[in-house]
C-alpha positions in Angstrom: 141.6 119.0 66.0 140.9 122.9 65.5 137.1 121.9 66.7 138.2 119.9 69.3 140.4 122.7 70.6 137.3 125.0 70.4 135.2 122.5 72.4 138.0 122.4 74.6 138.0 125.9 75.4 133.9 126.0 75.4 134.9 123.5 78.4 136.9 125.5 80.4 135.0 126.1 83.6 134.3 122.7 84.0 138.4 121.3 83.5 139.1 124.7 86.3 136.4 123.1 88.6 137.6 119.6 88.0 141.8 120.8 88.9 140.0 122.3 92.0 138.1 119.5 93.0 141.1 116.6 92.4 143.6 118.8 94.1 141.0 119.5 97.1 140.3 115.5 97.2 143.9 114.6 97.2 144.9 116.8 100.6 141.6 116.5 102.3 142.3 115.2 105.8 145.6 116.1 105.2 147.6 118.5 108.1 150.9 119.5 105.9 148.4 119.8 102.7 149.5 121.3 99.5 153.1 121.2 101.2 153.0 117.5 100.3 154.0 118.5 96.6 157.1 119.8 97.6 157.9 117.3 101.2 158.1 114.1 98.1 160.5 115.4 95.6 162.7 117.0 98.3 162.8 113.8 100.1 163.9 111.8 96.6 166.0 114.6 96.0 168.3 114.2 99.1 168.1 110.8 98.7 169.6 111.2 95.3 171.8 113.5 96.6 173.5 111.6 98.9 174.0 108.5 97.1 175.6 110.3 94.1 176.7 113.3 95.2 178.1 112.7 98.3 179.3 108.7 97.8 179.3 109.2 94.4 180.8 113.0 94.1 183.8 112.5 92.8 183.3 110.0 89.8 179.5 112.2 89.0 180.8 115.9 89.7 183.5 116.0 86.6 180.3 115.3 84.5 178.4 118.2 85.6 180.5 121.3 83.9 178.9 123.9 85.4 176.7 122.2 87.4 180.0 120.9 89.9 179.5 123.1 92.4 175.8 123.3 92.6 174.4 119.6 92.4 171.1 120.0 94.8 169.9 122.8 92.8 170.3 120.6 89.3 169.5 117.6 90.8 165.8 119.4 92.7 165.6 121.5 89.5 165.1 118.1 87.7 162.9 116.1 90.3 160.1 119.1 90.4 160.2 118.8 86.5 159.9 114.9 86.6 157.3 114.6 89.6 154.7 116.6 87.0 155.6 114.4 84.6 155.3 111.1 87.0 152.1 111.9 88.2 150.4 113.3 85.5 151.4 110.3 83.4 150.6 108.0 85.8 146.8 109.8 86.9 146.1 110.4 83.6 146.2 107.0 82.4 142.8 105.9 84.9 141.4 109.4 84.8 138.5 108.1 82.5 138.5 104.5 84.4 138.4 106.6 87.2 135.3 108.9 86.5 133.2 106.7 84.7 129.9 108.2 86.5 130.9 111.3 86.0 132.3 111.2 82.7 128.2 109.1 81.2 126.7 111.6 83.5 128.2 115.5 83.1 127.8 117.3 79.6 131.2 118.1 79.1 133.9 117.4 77.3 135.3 114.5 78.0 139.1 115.7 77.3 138.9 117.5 80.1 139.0 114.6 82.6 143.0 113.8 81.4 144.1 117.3 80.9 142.6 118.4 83.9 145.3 115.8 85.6 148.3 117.1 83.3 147.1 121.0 84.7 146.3 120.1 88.3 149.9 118.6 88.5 151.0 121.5 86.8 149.7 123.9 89.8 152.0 121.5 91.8 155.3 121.8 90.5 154.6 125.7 90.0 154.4 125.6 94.3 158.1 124.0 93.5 159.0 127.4 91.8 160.1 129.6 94.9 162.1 126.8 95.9 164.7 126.8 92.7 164.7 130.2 93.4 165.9 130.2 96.4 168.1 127.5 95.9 169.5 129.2 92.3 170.5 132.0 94.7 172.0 130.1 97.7 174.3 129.2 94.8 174.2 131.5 93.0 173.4 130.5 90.0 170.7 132.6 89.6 171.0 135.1 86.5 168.7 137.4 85.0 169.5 137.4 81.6 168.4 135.6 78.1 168.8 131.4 80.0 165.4 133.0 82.0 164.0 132.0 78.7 164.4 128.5 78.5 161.7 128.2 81.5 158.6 129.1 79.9 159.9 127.5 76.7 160.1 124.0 78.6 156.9 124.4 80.2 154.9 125.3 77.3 156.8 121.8 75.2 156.0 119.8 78.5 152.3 120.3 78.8 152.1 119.7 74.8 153.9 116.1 75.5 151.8 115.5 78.5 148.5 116.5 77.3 149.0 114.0 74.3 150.4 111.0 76.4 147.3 111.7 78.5 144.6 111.5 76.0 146.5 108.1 73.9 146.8 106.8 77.5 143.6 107.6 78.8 141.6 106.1 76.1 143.4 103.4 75.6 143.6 102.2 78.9 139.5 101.8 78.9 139.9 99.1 76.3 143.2 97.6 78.0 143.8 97.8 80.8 147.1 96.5 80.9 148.1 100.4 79.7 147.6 101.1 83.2 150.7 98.6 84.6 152.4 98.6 81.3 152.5 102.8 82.7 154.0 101.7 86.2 157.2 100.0 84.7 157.7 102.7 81.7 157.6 105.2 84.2 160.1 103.7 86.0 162.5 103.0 83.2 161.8 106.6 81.7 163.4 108.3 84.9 166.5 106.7 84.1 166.0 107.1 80.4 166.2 111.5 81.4 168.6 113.6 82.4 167.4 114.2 85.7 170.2 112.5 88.3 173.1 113.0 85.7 174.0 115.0 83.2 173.0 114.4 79.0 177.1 115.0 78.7 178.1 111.7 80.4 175.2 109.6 78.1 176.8 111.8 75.0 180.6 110.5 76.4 179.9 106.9 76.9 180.9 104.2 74.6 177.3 103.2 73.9 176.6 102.6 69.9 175.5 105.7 68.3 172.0 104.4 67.7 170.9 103.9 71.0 172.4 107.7 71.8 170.5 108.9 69.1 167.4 106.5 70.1 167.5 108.3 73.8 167.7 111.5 72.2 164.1 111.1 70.8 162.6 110.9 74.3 160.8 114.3 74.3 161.9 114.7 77.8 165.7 114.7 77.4 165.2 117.8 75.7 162.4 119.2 77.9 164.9 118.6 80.9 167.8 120.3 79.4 165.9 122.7 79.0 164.8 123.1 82.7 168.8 122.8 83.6 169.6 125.7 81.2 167.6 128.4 83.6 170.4 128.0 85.7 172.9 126.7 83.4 173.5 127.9 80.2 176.0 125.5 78.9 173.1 122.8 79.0 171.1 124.7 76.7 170.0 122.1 73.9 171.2 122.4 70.2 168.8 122.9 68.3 168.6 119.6 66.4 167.5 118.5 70.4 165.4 121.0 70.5 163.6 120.8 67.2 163.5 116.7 68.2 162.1 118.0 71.0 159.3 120.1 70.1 158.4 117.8 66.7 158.3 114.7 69.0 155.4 116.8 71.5 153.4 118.3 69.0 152.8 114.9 66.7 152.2 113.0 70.0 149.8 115.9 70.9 147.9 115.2 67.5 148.1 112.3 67.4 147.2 111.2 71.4 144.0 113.5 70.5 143.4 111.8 67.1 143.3 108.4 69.2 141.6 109.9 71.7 138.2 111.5 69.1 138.3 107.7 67.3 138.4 105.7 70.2 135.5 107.9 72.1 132.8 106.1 71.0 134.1 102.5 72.0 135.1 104.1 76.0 131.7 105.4 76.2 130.5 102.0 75.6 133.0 100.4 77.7 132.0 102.4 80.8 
């Protein structure tokens, strides 16, 4: 993998070129642009909003602790998070389907063609960034003190989960392409499956069997999430037996997506 990492980096003009490209592609012709990124989420966001936290409010808000009185911002705090995740998930998984010309043509890396989905995303949700800020202080909730922390700490373990989904997927989905609509539905079922529209306490509180709360506590993104919460809410902080889940969980998947990526490389080139 050290190698690979190494080629990687050897590659790195060519992944910025390819994040400039697929971001210029995807707004061309497009008046609002780049605002776009941020129009979506919002728009889920109140959506979400006003289904449980205004019909909703009073059987959702005596889960939120902290959270009661500020609902938007952890609810938008937790749609930014998941719309990198959505879409880099979900572009990843035909971004070598996708490019097949350019993939048997250019002399480059070919891991470069996922990531460079997981880091154009990425420039996304950091547009979102000013917008929890402003938010965090509307309510404020904004504190500038150790929790600050927890942001770089769940952006660092969220590009390690999503670089290593999007090699396995990536690869795989050359040789089956039933990854790619398997993807559609999993995506689906893991927004529910995350703390995003209600908090880890009330999944911790129900009377599910302890199995399946420990079985959803693997997901690397429960973790990851809580992590975004904590920014603005410290009480949300994961333990650390989350949070060494958390990162454990990422970093095999990331060695393992890119082992599965390296043995499958031969059999994609020949498939495209």
């Amino acid at each position: 993998m050290t190698s690979s990492v190494m080629t990687l980096w050897d590659n790195r003009n060519a992944l910025r070129l390819l994040v400039r490209r697929d971001l210029a592609v995807k707004y061309q012709q497009s008046f609002l642009g780049y605002l776009w990124s941020l129009i979506e989420p919002l728009g889920v966001a109140a959506i979400y909003w006003f289904v449980f936290g205004v019909l909703y409010g009073t059987q959702s808000n005596r889960h939120l602790g902290s959270a009661d009185n500020s609902y938007p911002l952890y609810l938008i705090t937790g749609i930014f998070a998941w719309s990198w995740a959505n879409a880099a998930m979900g572009e990843a998984t035909s971004a070598l389907t996708g490019q097949a010309r350019l993939i048997t043509t250019m002399k480059v890396a070919r891991e470069v063609f996922p990531i460079g989905r997981v880091v154009g995303r990425f420039a996304e949700f950091v547009a979102g960034l000013p917008i929890l800020i402003i938010l965090a202080v509307v309510f404020g909730e904004l504190h500038f003190d150790w929790q600050l922390l927890a942001l770089p700490l769940a952006v660092v373990l969220q590009t390690i989960f999503l670089t290593g989904l999007a090699l396995l997927l990536s690869s795989l989905n050359v040789l089956l392409r039933d990854v790619e609509k398997l993807m559609r539905l999993g995506l689906r079922v893991l927004f529910y499956a995350t703390p995003i529209i209600y908090p880890l306490s009330l999944v911790q509180s129900s009377g599910m069997p302890g199995w399946i709360k420990t079985a959803y506590e693997l997901n690397p993104l429960v973790g990851i999430l809580q992590l975004y919460h904590a920014v603005w809410y410290p009480d949300m902080f994961p333990s650390a037996q989350l949070l060494g889940v958390t990162a454990g969980a990422s970093v095999v998947l990331l060695i393992g997506g890119w082992w599965v990526f390296r043995r499958l490389e031969p059999a994609v080139l020949k498939e495209l």
